[in-house]
N, C-alpha and C positions, 0 to 999 in steps of 0.2 A: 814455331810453326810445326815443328817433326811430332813437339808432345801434342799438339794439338791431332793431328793424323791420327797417333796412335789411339788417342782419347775417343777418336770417331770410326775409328777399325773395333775398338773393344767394346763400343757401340752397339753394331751394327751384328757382331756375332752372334749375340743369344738373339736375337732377331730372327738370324739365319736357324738356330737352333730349334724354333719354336716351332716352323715349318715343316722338320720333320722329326722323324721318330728314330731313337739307337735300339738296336736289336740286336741282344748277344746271345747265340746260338750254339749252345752245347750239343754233342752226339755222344748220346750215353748209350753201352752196353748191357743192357736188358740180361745177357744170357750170363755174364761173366760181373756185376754190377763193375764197372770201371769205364773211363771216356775211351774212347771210342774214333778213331781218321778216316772219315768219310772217302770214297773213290770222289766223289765230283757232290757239290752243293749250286744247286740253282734258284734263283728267286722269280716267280713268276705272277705279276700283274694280273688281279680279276675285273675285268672292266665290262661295261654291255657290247663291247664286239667280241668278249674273247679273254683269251689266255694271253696274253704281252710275255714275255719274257723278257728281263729286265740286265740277268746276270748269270754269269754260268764261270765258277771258281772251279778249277781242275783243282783234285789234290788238297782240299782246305786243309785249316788244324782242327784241332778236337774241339775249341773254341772260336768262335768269326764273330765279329761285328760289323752292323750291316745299317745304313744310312735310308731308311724309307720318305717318302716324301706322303704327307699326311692327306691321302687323296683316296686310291681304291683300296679293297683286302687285297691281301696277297699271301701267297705260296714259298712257303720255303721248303722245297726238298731235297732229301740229302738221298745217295745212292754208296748201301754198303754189302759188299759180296753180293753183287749182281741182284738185289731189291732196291728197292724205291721207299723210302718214307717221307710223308709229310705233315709238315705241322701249316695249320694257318693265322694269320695275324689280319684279324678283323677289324672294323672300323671302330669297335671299342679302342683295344691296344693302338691304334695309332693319335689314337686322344692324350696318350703320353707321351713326354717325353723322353724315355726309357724304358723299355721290358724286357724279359731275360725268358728264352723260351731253350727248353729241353726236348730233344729227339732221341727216342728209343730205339735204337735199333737189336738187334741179335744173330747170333749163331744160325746154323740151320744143322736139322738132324734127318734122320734118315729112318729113326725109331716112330711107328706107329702105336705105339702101349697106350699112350696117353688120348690117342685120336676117337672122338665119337663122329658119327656122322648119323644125319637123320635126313630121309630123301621124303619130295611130293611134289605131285602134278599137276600144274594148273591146266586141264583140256578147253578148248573153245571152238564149238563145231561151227564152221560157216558154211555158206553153200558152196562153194569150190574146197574147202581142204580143212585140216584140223590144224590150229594154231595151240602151241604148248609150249607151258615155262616149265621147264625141269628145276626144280628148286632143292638144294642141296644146305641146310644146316650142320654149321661144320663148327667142331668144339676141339682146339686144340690146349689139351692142360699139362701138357710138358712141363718138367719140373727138373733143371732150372727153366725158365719160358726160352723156346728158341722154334724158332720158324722152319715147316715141314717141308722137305723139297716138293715142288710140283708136280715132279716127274713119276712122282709113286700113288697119286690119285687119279687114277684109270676109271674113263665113266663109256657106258655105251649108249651110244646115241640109234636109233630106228636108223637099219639100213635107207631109210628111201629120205631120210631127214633132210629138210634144207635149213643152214644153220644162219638164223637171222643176227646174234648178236650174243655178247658171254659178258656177264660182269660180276667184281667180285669186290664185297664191301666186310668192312670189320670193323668192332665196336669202337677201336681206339681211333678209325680213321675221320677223318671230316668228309669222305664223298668217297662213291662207289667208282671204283677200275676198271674200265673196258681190260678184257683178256682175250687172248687167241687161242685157239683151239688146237692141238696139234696134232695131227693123226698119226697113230703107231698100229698099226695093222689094224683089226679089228675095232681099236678101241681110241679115245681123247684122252689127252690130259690138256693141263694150260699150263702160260709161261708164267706164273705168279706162285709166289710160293704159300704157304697156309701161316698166316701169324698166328702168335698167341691170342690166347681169347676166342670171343665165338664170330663166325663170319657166316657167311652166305654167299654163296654161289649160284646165279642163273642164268640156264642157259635157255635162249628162247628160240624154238627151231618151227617149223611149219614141215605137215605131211599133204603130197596130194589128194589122199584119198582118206575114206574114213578108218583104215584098221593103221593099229598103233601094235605095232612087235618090238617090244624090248625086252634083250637080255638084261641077267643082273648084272649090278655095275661090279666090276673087278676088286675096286676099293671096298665096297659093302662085304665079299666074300672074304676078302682079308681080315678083317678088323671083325667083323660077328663068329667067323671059325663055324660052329656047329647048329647055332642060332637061326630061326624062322628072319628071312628077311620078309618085313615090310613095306610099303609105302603108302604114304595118302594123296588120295585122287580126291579132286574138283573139280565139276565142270558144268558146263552150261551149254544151253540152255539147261533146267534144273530135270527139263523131263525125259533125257535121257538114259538109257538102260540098258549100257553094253554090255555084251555077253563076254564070258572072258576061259580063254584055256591056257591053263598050265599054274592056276593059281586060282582063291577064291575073294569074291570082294564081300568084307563085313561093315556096316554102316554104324556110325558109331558116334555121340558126342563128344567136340570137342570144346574144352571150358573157354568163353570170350573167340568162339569161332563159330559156333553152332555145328548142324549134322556134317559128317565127309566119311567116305569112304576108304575103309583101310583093304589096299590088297597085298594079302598075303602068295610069295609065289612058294609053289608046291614044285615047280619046274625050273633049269635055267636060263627059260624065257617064256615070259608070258605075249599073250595075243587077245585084246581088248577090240570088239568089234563095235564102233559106235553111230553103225546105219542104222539103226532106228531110232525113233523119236526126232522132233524137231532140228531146226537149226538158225541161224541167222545172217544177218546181212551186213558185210563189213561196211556199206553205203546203201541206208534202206533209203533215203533221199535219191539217187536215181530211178527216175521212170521205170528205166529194164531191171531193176533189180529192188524192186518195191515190195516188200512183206506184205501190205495189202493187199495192192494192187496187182500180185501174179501171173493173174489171165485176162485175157484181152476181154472177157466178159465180165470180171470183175472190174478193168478200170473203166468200159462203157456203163455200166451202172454209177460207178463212181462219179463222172462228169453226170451223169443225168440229174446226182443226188444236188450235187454243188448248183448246179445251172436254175432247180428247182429252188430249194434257198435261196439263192441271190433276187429270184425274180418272188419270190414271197418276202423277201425284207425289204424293198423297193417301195412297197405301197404304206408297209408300217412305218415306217422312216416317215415318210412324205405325210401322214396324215398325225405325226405325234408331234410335229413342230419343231424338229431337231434341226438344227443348219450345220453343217459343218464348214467353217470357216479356216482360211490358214492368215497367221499373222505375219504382220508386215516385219 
């Protein structure tokens, strides 16, 4: 009777096995090539309501094995010297029954030698205020690779900015990071540090009115030294034409982007005035805020135009033999 138990326990296990997936989870050091002891390792659940959080290991080892159940992706990140990385295990990998994933982490340095940055601005005029992505290409080529503290990329934002939202993505990652923005007198930095490789940085802020005053960003005047700083402007509607002091704007091709506007500042803040020309409507579907229909004499012509149609396709209709019918 007991061989027989066991015969149906030994069963029943690869059974259990088949259900889910083994994941063994290295943290290699990027900066130093050598494994690596994570502060804390968490496994977090991708599902349609959300992030689940499944497991949260204070203190792992340098290697962990991790028991998934073959259902949604899921997150595995690991947190070292106060960064965050993660790797994901998608619904490929859980078609196994074993996969062995590797997390890179590194150092961080303080050294900006290696640091490029390349800045440009997406403008969006609407009729209450100007909406703008500050877009930041960031190339960090550090050699050995190790991650640039956060706190030495100083950007200035327009005194009257409202800051709608910051995030920060990188080639090696699987999804962009919300960041917070941290003010130090005058200027921002964020709480994420800069990985190797190239990332991107934006941050999306709204003006009330139409003139845009930014200084240069702190980080550009370190790292260029003597160098013309740059930046490329975008905006829309296409037919605007702001005037601009303390810099000049050159219009220029760019290859698989077509025309934009390169401004160069001659000043340590320039002043973009973009009251003239057109603008749009963040809801041209409400009444009161219709691009056609603006004045009250344009939407009474407007209803006269509809009312007139309606009552000329009335007789066509009726005299071409059409029936419109609904089904049962």
């Amino acid at each position: 009777m007991k061989r027989q138990i066991r015969l149906f326990l030994l069963f029943l296990l690869p059974l259990g096995l088949f259900s889910q997936t083994m994941v063994q989870v290295s943290v290699w050091n990027g900066s130093t090539s050598t494994f690596a002891k994570p502060e804390k390792l968490e496994v977090i659940e991708l599902s349609e309501q959300g992030m689940n959080p499944l497991k949260t290991i204070e203190e792992p080892k340098e290697q962990y094995q991790i028991l998934l159940e073959k259902k949604s992706p899921t997150l595995i990140r690991v947190h070292y010297k106060n960064e965050s990385y993660v790797e994901l295990i998608n619904s490929e990998d859980l078609k196994k029954n074993f996969i062995s994933k590797r997390i890179i982490v590194y150092d961080t340095t303080d050294n900006l030698s290696n640091l490029i940055v390349h800045t440009g601005m997406q403008v969006t005029k609407y009729k209450e205020n100007l909406e703008i992505n500050m877009i930041y290409a960031i190339q960090n080529k550090s050699r050995p690779p190790k991650t640039i503290r956060a706190e030495l990329l100083q950007f200035a934002l327009p005194e009257n900015a409202k800051i709608i939202q910051a995030s920060l993505s990188n080639e090696n990652s699987p999804m962009p990071l919300r960041v917070n923005l941290i003010k130090n007198q005058d200027y921002y930095s964020i709480d994420k540090n800069i990985k190797p490789g190239n990332s991107e940085l934006i941050i999306q802020i709204e003006i009330p009115n139409y003139i845009l005053k930014k200084k240069v960003d702190p980080i550009l005047s370190r790292i260029n030294n003597d160098s013309k700083i740059v930046s490329v402007f975008m905006w829309r509607p296409q037919d605007l034409k702001p005037t601009i002091q303390g810099g000049v704007i050159e219009e220029k091709s760019v290859p698989n982007l077509g025309s934009a506007n390169f401004v160069y500042y001659e000043e340590p803040e320039i002043l973009l005035d973009f009251s003239k020309g057109s603008f749009l409507y963040k809801n041209p579907l409400k009444a009161y805020s219709n691009p056609i229909f603006d004045t009250r004499t344009k939407t009474v012509i407007g209803i006269a135009l509809g009312l007139f149609l309606i009552f000329l396709l009335i007789p066509i209709i009726h005299t071409s033999g059409i029936r419109i019918t609904k089904n049962a």
